[in-house]
C-alpha positions in Angstrom: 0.0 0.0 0.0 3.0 2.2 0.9 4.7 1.9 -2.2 1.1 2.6 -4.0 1.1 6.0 -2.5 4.4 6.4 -2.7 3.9 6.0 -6.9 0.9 8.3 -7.2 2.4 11.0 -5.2 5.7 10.8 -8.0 3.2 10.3 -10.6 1.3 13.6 -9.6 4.8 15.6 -9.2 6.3 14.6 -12.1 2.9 15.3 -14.0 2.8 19.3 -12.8 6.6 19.7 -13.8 5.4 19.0 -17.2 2.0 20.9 -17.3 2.4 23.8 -19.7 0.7 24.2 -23.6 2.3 23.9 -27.3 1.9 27.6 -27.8 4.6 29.7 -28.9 6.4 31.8 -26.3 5.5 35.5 -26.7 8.5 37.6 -27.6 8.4 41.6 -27.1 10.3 43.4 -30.4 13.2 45.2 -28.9 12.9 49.2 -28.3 15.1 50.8 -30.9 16.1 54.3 -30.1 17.0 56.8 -32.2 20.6 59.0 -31.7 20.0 62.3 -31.0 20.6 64.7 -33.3 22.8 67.7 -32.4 21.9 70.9 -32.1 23.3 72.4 -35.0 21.3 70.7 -38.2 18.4 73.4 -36.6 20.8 76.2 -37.7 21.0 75.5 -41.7 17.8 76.6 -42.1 18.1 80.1 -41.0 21.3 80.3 -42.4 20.0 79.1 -45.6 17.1 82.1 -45.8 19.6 84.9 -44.6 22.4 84.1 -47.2 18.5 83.6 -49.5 17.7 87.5 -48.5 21.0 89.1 -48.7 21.7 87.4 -52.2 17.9 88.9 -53.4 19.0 92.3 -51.5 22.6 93.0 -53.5 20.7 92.4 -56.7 
């Protein structure tokens, strides 16, 4: 009787090591960040307009 008990106890630990679905794990995409630009791209455009003016202002 011992060694009954002793089997269906194994039995029902081995069975919850296994429990589980087939389903595919879920996998989150990775966060990609962007480099920050510097500070000085926000320049050109002024620059651009200015040199713009003073070419249309010497004519």
């Amino acid at each position: 009787m011992k060694k009954l008990v002793l089997a269906a106890a194994l039995t029902a630990a081995a069975s919850t090591a296994f429990a589980g679905s087939m389903a595919d794990p879920v996998v989150e995409a990775p966060i990609i960040e962007e480099a920050a630009s510097s500070s000085n791209a926000a320049i050109w455009v002024p620059l651009i307009l200015l040199a713009v003016i003073v070419a249309a202002a010497a004519n």
